[in-house]
PLY file of the C-alpha trace (Angstrom):
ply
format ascii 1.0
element vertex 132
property float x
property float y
property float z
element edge 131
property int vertex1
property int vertex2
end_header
-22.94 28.30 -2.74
-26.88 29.21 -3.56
-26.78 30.34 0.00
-24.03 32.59 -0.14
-25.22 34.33 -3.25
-28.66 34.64 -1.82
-26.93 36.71 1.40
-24.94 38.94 -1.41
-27.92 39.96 -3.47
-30.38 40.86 0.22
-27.03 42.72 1.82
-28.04 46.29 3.13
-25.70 48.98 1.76
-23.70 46.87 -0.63
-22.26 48.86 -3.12
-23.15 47.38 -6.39
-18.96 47.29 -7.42
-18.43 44.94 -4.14
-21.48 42.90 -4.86
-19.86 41.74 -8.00
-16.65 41.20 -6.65
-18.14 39.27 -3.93
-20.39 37.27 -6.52
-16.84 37.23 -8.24
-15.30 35.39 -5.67
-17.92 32.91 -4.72
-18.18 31.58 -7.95
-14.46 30.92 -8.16
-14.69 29.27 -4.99
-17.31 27.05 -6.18
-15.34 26.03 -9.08
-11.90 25.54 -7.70
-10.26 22.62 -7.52
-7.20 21.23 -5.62
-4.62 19.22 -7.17
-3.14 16.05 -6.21
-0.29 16.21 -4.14
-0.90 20.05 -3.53
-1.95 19.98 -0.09
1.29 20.13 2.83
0.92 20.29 6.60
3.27 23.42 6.01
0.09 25.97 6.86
-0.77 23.48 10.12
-0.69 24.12 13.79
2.16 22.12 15.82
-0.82 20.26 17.49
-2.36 19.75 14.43
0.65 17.77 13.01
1.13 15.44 15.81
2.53 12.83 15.36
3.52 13.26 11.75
5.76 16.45 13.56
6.60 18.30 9.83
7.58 15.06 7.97
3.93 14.47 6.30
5.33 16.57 3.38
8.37 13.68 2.54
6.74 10.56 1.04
7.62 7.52 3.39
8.92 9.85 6.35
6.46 9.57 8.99
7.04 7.23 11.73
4.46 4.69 12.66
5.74 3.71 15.68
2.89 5.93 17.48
0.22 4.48 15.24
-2.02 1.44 17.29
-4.83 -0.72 15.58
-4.75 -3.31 12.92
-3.96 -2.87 9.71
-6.84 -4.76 7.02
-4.75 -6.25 3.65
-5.23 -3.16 1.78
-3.20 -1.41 3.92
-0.29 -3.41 3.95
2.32 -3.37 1.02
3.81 -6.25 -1.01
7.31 -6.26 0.04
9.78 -8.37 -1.23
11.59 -11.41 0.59
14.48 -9.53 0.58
13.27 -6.61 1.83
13.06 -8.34 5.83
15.94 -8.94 7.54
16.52 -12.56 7.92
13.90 -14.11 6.75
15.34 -16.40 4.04
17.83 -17.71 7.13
14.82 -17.83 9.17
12.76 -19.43 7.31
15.62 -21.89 6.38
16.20 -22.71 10.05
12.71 -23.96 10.16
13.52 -27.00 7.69
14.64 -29.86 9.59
13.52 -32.55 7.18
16.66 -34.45 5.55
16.66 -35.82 2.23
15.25 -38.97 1.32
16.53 -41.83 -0.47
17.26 -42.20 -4.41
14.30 -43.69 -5.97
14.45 -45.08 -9.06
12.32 -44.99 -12.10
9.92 -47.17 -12.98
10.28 -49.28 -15.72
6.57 -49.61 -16.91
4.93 -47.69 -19.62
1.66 -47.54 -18.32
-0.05 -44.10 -17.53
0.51 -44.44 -14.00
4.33 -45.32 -14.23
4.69 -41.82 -16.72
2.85 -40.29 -13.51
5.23 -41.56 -11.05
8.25 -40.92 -12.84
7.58 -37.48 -13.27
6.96 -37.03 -9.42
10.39 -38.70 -9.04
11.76 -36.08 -11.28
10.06 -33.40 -9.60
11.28 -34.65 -6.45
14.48 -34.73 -7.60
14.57 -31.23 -8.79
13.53 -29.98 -5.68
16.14 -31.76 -3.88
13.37 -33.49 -1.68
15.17 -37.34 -2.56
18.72 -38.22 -3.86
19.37 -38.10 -7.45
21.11 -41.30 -6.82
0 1
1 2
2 3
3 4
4 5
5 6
6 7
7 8
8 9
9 10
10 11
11 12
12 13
13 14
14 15
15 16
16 17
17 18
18 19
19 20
20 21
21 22
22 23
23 24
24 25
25 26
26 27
27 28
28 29
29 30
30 31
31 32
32 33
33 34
34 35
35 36
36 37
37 38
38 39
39 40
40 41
41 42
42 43
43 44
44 45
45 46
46 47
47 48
48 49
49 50
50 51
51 52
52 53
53 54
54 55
55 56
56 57
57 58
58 59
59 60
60 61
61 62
62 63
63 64
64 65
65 66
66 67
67 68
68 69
69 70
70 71
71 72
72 73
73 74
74 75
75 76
76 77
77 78
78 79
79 80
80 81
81 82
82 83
83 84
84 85
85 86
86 87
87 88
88 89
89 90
90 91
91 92
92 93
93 94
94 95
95 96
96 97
97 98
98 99
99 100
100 101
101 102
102 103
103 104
104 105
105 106
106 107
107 108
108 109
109 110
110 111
111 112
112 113
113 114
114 115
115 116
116 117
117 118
118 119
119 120
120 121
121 122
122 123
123 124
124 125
125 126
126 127
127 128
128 129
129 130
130 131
């Protein structure tokens, strides 16, 4: 902005009332500021919006299907299970494994047989073996 001021104050046949103004206005350019969210592809060219085609200005409205590349992790969202069709019955179509045989407890008290039995259990509870 040092520049522009420079080319105010050596302009030939300013009048000193339009000097100021024109001082005016580069110093409120220098300190303006744009807010978040302000800025809309309303004042754009057509070409200039392509592909977003007007729907930049509605949060989650532009189509991707024109975008190519690869995304890095940033870039993609958390989305819930839920959220993509059929995964859950996908992903359950992928388990082929049956369940295995009841085990039963052991009857020690060592350290190891606590160990075991709480693996047992926590087979159990996952429905990886028979209960019984």
């Amino acid at each position: 902005m040092a520049d522009l001021h420079e080319k105010i104050e050596t302009a030939v046949g300013l009048q000193p009332e339009l000097r100021k103004i024109l001082e005016d206005i580069v110093d409120a350019a220098s300190n303006a500021t744009v807010a978040d969210g302000s800025i809309t592809t309303a004042k754009f060219a057509a070409d200039a919006k392509s592909p977003l085609s007007g729907t930049a200005d509605t949060a989650n409205s532009v189509d991707a299907s024109g975008v190519s590349g690869t995304l890095s992790d940033t870039q993609i969202p958390n989305l819930a299970q839920t959220k993509i069709t059929g995964l859950t019955d996908d992903l359950n179509s992928k388990l082929t494994a049956t369940q295995g045989a009841a085990v039963a407890d052991s009857a020690g008290t060592t350290d190891a047989d606590t160990a075991i039995n709480a693996l047992l259990a926590s087979l159990r509870a996952a429905n990886i073996i028979a209960t019984s």
